[in-house]
Backbone as a printed PyTorch tensor [residue, N CA C, xyz], in Angstrom:
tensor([[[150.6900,  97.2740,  84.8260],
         [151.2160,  96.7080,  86.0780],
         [150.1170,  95.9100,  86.7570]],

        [[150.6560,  94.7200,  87.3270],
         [149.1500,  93.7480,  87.7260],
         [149.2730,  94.2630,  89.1890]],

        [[147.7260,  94.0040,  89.5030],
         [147.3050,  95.0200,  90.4290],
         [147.6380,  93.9170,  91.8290]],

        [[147.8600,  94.5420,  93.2750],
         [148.5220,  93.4910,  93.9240],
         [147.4280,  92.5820,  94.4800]],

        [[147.7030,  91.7040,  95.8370],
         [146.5810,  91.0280,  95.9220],
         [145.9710,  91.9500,  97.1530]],

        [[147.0940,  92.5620,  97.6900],
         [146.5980,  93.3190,  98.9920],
         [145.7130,  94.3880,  98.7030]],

        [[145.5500,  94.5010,  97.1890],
         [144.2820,  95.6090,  96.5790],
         [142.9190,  95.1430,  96.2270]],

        [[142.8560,  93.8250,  96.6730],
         [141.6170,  93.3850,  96.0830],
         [141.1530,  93.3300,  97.2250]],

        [[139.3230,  93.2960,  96.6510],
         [138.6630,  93.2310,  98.3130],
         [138.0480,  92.0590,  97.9030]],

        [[137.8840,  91.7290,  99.4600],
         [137.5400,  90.1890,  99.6140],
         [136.6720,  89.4710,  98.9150]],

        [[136.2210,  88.7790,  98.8670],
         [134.8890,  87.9910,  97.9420],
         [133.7660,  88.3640,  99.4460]],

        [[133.5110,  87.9760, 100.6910],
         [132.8060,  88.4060, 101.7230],
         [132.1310,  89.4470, 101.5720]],

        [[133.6680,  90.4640, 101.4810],
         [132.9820,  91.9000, 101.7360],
         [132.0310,  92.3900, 100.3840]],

        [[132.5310,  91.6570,  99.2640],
         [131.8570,  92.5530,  98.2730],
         [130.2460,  91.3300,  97.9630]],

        [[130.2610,  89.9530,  98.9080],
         [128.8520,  89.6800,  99.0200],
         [128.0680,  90.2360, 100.3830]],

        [[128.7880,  90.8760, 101.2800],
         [127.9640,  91.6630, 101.7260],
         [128.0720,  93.2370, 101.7330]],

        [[128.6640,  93.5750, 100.7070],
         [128.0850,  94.9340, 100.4040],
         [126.8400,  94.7320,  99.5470]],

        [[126.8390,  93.3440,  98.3980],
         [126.1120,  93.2350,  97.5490],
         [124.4310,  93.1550,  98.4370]],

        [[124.6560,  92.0990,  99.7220],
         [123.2750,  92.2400, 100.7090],
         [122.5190,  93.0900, 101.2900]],

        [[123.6800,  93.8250, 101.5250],
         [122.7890,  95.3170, 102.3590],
         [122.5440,  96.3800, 101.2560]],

        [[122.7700,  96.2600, 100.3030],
         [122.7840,  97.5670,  99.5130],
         [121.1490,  96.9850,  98.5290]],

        [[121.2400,  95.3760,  98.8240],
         [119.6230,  94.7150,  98.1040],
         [118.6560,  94.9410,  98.9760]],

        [[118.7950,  95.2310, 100.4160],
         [118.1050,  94.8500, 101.6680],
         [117.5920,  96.5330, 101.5210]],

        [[118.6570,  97.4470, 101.5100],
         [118.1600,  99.0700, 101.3100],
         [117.5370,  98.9280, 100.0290]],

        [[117.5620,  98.6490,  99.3520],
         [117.0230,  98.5920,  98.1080],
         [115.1980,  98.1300,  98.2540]],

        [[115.4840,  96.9280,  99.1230],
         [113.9230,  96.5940,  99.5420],
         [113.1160,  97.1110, 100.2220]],

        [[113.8280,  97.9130, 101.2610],
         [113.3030,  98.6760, 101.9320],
         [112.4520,  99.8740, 101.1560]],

        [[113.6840, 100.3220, 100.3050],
         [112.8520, 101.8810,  99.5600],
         [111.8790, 101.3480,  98.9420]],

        [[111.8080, 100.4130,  98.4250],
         [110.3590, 100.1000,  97.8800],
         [109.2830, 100.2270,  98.7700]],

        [[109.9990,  99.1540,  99.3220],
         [108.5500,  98.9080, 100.8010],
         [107.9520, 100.5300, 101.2260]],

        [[109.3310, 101.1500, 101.7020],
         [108.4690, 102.3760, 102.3010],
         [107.5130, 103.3580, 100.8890]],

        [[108.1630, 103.2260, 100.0710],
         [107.3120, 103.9100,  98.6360],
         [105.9000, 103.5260,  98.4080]],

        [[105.6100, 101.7520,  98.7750],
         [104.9770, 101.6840,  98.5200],
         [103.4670, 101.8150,  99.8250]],

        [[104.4700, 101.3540, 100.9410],
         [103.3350, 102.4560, 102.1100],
         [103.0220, 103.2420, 102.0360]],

        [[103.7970, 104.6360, 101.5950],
         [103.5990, 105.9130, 102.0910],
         [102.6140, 106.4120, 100.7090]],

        [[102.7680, 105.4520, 100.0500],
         [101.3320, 106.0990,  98.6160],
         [100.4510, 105.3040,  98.3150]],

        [[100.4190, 104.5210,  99.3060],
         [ 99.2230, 103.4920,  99.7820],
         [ 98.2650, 104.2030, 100.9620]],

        [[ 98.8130, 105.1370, 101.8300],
         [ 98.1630, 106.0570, 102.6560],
         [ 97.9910, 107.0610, 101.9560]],

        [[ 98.8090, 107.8250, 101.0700],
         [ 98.2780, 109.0360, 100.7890],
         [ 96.7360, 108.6640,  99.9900]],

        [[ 96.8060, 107.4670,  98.8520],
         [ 95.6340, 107.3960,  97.9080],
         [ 94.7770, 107.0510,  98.9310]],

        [[ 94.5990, 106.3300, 100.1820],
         [ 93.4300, 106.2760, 101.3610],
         [ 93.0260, 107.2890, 101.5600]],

        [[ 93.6230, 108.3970, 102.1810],
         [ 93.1790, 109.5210, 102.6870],
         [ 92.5490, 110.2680, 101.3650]],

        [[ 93.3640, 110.5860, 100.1840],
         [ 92.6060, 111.1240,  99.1010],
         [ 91.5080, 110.7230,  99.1250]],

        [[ 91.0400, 109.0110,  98.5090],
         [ 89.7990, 108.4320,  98.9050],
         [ 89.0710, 108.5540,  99.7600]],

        [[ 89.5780, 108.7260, 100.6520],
         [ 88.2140, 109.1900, 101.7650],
         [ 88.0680, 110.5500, 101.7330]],

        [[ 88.8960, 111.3990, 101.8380],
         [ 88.4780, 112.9990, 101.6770],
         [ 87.5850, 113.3280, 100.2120]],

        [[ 87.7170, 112.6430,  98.9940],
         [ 86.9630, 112.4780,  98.0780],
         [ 85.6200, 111.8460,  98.5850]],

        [[ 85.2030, 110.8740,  98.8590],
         [ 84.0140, 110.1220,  99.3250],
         [ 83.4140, 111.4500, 100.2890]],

        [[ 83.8780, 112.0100, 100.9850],
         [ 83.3970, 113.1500, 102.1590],
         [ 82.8370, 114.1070, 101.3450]],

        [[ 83.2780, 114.5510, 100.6030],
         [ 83.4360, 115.9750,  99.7320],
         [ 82.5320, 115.9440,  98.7570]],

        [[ 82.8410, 114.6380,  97.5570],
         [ 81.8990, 115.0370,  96.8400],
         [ 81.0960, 114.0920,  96.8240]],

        [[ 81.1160, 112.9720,  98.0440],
         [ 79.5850, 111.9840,  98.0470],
         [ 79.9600, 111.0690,  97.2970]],

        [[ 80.5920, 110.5080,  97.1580],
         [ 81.1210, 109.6200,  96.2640],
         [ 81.4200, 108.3210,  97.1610]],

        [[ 81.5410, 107.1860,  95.8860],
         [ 81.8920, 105.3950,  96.5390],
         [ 82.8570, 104.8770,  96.1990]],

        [[ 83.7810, 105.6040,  96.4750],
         [ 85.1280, 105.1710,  95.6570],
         [ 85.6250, 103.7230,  96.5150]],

        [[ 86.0760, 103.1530,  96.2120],
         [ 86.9140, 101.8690,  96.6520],
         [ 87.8490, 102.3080,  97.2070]],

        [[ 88.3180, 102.8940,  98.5470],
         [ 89.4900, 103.3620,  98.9410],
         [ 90.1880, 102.0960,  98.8930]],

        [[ 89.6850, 100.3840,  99.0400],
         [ 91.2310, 100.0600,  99.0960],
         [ 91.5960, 100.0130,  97.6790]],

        [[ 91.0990,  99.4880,  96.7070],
         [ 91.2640,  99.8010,  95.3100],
         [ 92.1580, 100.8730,  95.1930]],

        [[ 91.5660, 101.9480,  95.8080],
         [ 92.3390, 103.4440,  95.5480],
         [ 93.7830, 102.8360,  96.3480]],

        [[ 94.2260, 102.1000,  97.9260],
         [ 94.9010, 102.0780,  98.0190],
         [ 96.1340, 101.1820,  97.3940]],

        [[ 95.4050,  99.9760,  96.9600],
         [ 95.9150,  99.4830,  96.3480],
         [ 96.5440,  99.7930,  95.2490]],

        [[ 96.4170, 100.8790,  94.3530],
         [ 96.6170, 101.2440,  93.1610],
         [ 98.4260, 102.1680,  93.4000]],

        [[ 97.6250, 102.9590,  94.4450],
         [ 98.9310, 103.4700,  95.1430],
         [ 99.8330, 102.9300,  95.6520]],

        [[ 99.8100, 101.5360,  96.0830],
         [100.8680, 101.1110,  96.6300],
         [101.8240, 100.5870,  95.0170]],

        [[100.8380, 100.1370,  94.6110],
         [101.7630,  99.7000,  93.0550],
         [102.2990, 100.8840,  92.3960]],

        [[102.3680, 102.1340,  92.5590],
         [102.2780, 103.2900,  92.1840],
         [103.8530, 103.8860,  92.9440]],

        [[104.1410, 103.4970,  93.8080],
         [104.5930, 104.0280,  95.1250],
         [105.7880, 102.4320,  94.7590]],

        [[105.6210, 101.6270,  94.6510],
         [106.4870, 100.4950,  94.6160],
         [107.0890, 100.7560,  93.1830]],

        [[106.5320, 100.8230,  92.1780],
         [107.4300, 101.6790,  91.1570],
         [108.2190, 102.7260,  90.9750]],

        [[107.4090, 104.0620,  91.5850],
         [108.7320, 105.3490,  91.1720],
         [109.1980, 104.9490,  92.7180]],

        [[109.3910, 103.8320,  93.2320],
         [110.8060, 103.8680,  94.1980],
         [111.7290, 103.0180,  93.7980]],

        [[111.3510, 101.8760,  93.0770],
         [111.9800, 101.1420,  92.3820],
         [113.0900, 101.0550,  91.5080]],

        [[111.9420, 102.5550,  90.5390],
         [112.6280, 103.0280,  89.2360],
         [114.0380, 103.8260,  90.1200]],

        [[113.7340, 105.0470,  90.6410],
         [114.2550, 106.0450,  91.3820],
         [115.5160, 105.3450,  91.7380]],

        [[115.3400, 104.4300,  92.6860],
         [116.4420, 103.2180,  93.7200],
         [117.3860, 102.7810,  92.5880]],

        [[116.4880, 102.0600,  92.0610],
         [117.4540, 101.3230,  90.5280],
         [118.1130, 102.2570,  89.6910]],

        [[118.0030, 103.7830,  89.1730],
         [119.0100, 104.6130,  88.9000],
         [120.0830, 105.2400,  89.7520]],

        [[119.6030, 105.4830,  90.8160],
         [120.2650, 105.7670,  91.8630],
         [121.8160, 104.9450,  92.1010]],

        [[121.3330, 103.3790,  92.0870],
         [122.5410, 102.4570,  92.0940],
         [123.0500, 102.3290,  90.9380]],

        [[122.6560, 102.3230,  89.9020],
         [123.3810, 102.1770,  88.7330],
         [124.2620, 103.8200,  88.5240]],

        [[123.9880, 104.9310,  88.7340],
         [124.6660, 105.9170,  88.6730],
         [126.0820, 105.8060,  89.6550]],

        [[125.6870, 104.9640,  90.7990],
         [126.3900, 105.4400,  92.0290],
         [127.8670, 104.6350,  91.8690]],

        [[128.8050, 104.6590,  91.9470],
         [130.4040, 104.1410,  91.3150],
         [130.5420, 103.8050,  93.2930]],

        [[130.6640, 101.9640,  93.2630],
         [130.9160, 101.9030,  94.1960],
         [132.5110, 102.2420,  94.9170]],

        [[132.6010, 102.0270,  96.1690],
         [133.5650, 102.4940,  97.3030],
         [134.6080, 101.9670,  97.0450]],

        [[135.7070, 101.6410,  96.6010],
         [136.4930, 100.8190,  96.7020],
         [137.5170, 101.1210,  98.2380]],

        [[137.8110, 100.4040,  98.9060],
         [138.3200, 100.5360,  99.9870],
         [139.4880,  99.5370, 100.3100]],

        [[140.8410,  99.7230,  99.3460],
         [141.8690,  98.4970,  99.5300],
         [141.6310,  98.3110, 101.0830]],

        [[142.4930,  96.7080, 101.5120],
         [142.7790,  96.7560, 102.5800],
         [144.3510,  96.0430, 102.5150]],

        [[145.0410,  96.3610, 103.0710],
         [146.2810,  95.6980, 103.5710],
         [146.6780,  95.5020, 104.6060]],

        [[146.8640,  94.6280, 104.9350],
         [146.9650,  93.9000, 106.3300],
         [148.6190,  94.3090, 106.9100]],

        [[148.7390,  94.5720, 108.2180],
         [149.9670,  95.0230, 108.3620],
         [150.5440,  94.5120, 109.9290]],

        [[151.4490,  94.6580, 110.0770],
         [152.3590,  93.8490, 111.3260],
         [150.8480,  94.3370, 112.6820]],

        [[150.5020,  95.8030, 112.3140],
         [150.0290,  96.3670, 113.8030],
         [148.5870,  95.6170, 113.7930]],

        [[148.0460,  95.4030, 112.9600],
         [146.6410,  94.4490, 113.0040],
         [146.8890,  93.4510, 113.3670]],

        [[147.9270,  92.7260, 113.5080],
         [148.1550,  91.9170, 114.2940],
         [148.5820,  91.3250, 115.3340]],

        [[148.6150,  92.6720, 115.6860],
         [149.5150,  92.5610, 117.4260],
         [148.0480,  92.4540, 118.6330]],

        [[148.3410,  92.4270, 119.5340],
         [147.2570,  92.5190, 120.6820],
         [146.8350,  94.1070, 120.9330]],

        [[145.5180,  94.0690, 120.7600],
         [145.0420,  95.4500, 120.8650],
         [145.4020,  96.0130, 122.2290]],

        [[145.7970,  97.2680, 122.1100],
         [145.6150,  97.9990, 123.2180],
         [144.5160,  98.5870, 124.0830]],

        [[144.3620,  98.3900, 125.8840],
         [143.6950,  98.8050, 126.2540],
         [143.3530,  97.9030, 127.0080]],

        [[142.0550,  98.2730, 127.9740],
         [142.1630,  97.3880, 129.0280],
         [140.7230,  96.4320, 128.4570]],

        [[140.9390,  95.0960, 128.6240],
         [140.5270,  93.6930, 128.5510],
         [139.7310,  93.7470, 129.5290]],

        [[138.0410,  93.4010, 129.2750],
         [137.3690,  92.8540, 129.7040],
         [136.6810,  91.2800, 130.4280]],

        [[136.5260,  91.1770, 131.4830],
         [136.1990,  89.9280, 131.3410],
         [135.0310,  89.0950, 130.8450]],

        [[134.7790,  88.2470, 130.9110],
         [133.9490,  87.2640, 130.6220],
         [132.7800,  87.6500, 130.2190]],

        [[132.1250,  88.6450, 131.5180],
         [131.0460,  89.2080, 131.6630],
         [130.8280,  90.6270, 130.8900]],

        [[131.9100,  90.9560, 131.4790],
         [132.0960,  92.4040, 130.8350],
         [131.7160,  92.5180, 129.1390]],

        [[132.4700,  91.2120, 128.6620],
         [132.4930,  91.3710, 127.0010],
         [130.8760,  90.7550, 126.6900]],

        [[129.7820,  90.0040, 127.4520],
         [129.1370,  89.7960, 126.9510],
         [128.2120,  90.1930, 127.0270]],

        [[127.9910,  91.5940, 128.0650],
         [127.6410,  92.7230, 128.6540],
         [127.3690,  93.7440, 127.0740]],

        [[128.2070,  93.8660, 126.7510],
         [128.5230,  94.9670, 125.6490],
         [128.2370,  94.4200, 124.0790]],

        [[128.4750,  93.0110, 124.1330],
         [128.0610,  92.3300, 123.0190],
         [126.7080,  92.2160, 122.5770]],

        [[126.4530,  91.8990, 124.0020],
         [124.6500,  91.5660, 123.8310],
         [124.1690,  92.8810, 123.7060]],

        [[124.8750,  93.9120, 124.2150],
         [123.9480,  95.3010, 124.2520],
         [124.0350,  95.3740, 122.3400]],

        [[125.1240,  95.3970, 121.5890],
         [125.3970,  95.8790, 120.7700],
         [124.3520,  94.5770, 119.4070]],

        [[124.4110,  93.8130, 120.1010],
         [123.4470,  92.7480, 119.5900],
         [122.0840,  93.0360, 119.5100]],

        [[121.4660,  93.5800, 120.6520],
         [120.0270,  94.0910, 120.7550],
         [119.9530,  95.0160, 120.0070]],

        [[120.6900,  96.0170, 119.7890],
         [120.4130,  97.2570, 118.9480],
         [120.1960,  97.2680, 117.9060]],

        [[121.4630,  95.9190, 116.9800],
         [121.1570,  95.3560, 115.7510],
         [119.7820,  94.9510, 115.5750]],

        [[119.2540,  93.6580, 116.5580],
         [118.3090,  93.3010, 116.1160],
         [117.2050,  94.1300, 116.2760]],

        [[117.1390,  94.9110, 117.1820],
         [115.6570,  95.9730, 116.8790],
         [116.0270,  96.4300, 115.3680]],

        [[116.9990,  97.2310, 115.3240],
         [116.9950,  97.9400, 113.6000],
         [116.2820,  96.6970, 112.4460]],

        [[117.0720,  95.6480, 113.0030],
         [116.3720,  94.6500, 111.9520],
         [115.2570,  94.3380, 111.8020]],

        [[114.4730,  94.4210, 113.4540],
         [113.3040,  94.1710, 113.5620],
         [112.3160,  94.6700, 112.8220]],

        [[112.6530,  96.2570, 113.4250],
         [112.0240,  97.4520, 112.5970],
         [112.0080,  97.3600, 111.5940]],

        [[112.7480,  97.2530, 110.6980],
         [112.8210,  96.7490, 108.9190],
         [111.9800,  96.0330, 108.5150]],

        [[111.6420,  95.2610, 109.7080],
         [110.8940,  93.7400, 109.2220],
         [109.2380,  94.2640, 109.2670]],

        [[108.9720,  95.2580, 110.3460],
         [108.0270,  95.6290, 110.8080],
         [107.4340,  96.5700, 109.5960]],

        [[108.2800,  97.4420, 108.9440],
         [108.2020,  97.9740, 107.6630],
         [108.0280,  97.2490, 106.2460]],

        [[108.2430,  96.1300, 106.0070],
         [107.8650,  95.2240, 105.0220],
         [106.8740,  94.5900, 105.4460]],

        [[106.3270,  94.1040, 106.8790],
         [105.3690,  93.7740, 107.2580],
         [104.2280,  94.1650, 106.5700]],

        [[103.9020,  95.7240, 107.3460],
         [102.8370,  96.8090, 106.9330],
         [102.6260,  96.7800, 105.2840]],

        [[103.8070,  97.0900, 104.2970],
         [103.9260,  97.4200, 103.3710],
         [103.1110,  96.4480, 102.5740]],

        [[103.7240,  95.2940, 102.9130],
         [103.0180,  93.9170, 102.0920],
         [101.4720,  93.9430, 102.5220]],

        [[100.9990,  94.2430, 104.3420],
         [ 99.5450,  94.4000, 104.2220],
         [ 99.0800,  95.3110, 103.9430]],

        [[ 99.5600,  96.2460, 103.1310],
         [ 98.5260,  97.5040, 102.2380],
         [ 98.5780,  96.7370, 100.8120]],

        [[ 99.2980,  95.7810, 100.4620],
         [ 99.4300,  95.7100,  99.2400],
         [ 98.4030,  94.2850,  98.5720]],

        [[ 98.0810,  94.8310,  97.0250],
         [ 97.0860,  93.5770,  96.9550],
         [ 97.0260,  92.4280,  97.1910]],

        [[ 98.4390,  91.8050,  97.6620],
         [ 99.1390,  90.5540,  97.3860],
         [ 99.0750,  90.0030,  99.0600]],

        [[ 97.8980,  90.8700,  99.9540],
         [ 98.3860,  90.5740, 101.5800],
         [ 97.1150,  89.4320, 101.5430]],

        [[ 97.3450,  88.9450, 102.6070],
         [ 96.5860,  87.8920, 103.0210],
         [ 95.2840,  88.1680, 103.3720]],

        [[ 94.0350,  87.6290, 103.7410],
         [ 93.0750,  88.8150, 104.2670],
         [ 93.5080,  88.4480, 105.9980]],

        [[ 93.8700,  87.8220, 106.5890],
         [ 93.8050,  87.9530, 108.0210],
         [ 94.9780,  89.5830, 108.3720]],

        [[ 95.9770,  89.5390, 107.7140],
         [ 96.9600,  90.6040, 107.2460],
         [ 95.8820,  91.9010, 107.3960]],

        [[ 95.2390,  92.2460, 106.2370],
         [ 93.8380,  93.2340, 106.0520],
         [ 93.1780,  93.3370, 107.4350]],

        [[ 92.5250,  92.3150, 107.6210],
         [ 91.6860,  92.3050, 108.6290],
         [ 92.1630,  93.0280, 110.1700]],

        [[ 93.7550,  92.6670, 110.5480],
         [ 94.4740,  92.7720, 111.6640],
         [ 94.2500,  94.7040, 111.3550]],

        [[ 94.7020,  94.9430, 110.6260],
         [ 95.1120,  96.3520, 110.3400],
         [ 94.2680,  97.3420, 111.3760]],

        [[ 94.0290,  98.2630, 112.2240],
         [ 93.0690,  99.0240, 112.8100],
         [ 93.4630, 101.0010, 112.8500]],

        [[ 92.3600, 101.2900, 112.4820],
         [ 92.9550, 102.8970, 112.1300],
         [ 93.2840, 103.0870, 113.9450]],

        [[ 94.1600, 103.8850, 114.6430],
         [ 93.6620, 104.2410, 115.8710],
         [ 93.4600, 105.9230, 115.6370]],

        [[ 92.7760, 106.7800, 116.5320],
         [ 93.1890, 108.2800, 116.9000],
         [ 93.6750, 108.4970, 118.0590]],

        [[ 94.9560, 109.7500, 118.1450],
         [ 95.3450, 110.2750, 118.9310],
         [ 95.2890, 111.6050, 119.2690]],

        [[ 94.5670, 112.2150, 120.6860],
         [ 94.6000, 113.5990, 121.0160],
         [ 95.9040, 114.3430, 121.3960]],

        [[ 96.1970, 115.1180, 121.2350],
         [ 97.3800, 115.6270, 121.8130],
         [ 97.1670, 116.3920, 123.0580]],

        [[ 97.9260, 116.9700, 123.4850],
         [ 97.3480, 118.0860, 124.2390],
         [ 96.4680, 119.0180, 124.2030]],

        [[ 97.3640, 119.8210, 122.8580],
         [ 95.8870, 121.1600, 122.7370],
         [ 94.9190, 120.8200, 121.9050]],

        [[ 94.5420, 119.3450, 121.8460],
         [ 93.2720, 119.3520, 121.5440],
         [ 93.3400, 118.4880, 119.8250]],

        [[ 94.5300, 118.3410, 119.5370],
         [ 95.2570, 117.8980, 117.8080],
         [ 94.7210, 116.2950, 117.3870]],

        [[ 93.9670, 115.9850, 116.5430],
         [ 93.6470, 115.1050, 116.3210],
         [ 94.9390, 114.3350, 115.7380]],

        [[ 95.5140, 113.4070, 115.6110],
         [ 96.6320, 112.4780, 114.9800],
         [ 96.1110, 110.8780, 114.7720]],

        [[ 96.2750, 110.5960, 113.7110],
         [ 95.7660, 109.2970, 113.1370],
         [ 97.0100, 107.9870, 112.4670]],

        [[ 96.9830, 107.2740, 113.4470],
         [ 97.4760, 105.8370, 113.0740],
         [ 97.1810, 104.5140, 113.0000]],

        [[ 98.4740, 103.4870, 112.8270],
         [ 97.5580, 102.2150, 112.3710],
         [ 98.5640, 101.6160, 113.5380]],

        [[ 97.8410, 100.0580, 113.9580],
         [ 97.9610,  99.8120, 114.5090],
         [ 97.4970,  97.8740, 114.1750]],

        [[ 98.2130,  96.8560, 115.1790],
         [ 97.8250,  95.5470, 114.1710],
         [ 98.3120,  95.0010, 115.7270]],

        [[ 97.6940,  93.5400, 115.7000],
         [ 97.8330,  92.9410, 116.9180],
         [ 97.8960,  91.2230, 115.8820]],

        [[ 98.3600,  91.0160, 114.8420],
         [ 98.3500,  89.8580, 114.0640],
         [ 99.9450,  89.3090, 114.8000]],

        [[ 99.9440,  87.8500, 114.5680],
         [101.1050,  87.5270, 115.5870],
         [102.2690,  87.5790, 114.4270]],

        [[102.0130,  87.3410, 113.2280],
         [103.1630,  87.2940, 112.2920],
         [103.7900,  88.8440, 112.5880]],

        [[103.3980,  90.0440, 113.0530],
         [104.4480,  91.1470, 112.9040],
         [105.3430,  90.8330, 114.6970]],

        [[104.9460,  90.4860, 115.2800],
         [105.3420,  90.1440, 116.6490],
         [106.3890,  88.8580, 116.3920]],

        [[106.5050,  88.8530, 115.6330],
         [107.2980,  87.0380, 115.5250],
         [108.3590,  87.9550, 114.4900]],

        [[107.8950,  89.1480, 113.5880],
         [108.6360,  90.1040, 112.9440],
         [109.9400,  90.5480, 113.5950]],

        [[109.0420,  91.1940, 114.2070],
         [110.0790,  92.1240, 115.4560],
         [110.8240,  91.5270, 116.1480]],

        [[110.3880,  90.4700, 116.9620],
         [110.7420,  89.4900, 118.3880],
         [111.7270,  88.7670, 117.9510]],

        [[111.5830,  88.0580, 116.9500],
         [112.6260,  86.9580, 116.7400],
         [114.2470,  87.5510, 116.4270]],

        [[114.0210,  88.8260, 115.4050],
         [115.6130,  89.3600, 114.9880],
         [116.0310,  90.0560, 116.6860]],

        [[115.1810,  90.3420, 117.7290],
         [115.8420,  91.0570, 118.5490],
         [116.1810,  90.0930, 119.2720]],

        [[115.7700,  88.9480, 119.3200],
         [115.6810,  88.1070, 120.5350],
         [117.4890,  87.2170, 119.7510]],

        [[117.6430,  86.9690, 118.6200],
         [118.2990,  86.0460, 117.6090],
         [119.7450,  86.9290, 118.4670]],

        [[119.2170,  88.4580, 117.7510],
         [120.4990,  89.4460, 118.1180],
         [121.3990,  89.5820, 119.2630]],

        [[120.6670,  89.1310, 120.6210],
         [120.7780,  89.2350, 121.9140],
         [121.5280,  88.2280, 122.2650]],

        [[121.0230,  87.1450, 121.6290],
         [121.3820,  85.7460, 122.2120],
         [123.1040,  85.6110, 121.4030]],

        [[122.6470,  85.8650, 120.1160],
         [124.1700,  86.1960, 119.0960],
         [124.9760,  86.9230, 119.7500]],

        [[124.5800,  88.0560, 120.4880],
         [125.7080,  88.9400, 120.7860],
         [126.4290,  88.7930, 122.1940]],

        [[125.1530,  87.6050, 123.0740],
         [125.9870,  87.3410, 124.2910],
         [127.1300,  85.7770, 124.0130]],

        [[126.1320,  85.2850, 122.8140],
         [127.4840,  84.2330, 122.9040],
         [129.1860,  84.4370, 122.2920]],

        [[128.6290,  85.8290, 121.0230],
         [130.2660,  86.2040, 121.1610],
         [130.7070,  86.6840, 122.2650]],

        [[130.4800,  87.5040, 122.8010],
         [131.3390,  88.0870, 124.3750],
         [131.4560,  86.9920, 124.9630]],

        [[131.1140,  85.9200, 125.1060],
         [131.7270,  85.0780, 125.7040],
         [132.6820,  84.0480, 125.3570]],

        [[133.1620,  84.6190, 124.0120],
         [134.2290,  84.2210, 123.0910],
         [134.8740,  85.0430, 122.1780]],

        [[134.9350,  86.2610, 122.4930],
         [135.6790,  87.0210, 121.7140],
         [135.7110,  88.2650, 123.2130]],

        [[136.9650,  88.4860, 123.2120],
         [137.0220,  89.0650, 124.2510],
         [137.0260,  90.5530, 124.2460]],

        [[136.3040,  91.4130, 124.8630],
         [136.4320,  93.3180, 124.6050],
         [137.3170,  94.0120, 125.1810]],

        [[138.0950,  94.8350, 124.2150],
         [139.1500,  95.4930, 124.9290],
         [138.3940,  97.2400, 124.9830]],

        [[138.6820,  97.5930, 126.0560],
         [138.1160,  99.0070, 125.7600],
         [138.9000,  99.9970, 125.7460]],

        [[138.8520, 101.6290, 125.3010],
         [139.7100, 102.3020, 124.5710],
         [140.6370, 102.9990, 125.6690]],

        [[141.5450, 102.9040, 125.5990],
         [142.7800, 103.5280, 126.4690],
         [142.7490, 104.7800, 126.4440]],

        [[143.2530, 105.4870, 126.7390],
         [143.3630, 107.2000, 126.7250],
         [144.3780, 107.9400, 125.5640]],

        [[144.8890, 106.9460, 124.9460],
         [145.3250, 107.1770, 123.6090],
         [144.2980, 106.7390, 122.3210]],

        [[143.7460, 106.1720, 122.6320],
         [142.3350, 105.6720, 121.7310],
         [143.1500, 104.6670, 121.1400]],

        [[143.2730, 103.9960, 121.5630],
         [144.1930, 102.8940, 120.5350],
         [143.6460, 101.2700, 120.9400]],

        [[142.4860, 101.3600, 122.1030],
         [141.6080, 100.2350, 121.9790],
         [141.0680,  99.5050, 121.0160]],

        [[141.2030,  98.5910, 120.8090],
         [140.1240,  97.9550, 120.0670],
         [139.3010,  96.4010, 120.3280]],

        [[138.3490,  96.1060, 119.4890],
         [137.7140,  95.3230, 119.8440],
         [138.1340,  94.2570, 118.6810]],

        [[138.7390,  93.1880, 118.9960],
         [139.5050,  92.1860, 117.5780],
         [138.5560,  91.4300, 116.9830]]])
């Protein structure tokens, strides 16, 4: 029996499932390859302490980040190939096309909520960006101004707890962050001011079209 058309999913949706599922995909690397780009630092230096030694911690870190960008790679890349994607028909029906229920916002109102919902996006995005940032400057392939920006800081806690982070004042992670939140904001106030918000009635039967 041929399958209908109201069972197929869109060409859209399945190029952006195909985007975000590459974008998580980049991510797990990235963070794999940070987080064993710090551990081989700290090894390296607790080695150099201990037994007097000249080890190349970035060497050492470097090694780890390539180390760390592989078994996340590998890991990620079985992961998706095991995983049997979602299929999610859609069929379109008389009630998707009626006027949502609930009470209609105005002008302001919708671009109030847009832009909020816009900012939120773009920090997440930001943050992402801020995470490939770092990742790429632990990795051999960073620039040296990248290297150079990098600064260990310490933090005391209260009772006295030493805590150790990094910290960078280079303008490329600021142009990272800034631009997807700033893009997001501006995106999300110009839809509300063209797509109008309905908000949810006391039957929940609001929606936003």
């Amino acid at each position: 029996m041929a399958q209908s058309n109201d069972d197929e999913i869109p060409l859209h949706v399945t190029l952006l499932n195909f985007v975000v599922n590459g974008y998580g995909f980049l991510l797990t690397i990235a963070a794999g390859g940070l987080i064993c780009a710090n551990i081989f630092g700290m090894l390296g230096h607790a080695v150099n302490i201990l037994g007097k030694l000249e080890l190349s911690r970035q060497h050492l870190m470097h090694g780890g980040w390539l180390l760390g960008v592989l078994a996340a790679g590998v890991g990620g890349a079985i992961k998706w190939w095991k995983t049997k994607p979602i299929v999610i028909p859609h069929k379109s029906s008389r009630s998707e096309l009626e006027e949502p229920q609930g009470t209609r916002h105005g002008v302001l109102g919708s671009m109030f909520w847009c832009g909020v919902i816009g900012t939120v996006l773009g920090v997440m995005l930001g943050l992402s960006f801020v995470l490939l940032w770092f990742s790429v400057a632990y990795s051999p392939i960073a620039p040296e101004s990248w290297v150079k920006s990098i600064k260990t800081v310490e933090h005391r806690r209260p009772n006295g707890r030493r805590e150790h982070g990094v910290s960078s004042n280079h303008p490329m992670l600021w142009y990272a962050f800034g631009i997807p939140v700033g893009l997001g904001t501006v995106s999300g106030l110009a839809c509300g001011a063209f797509v109008p918000v309905h908000s949810l009635d006391e039957t929940g039967d609001g929606a936003c079209p």
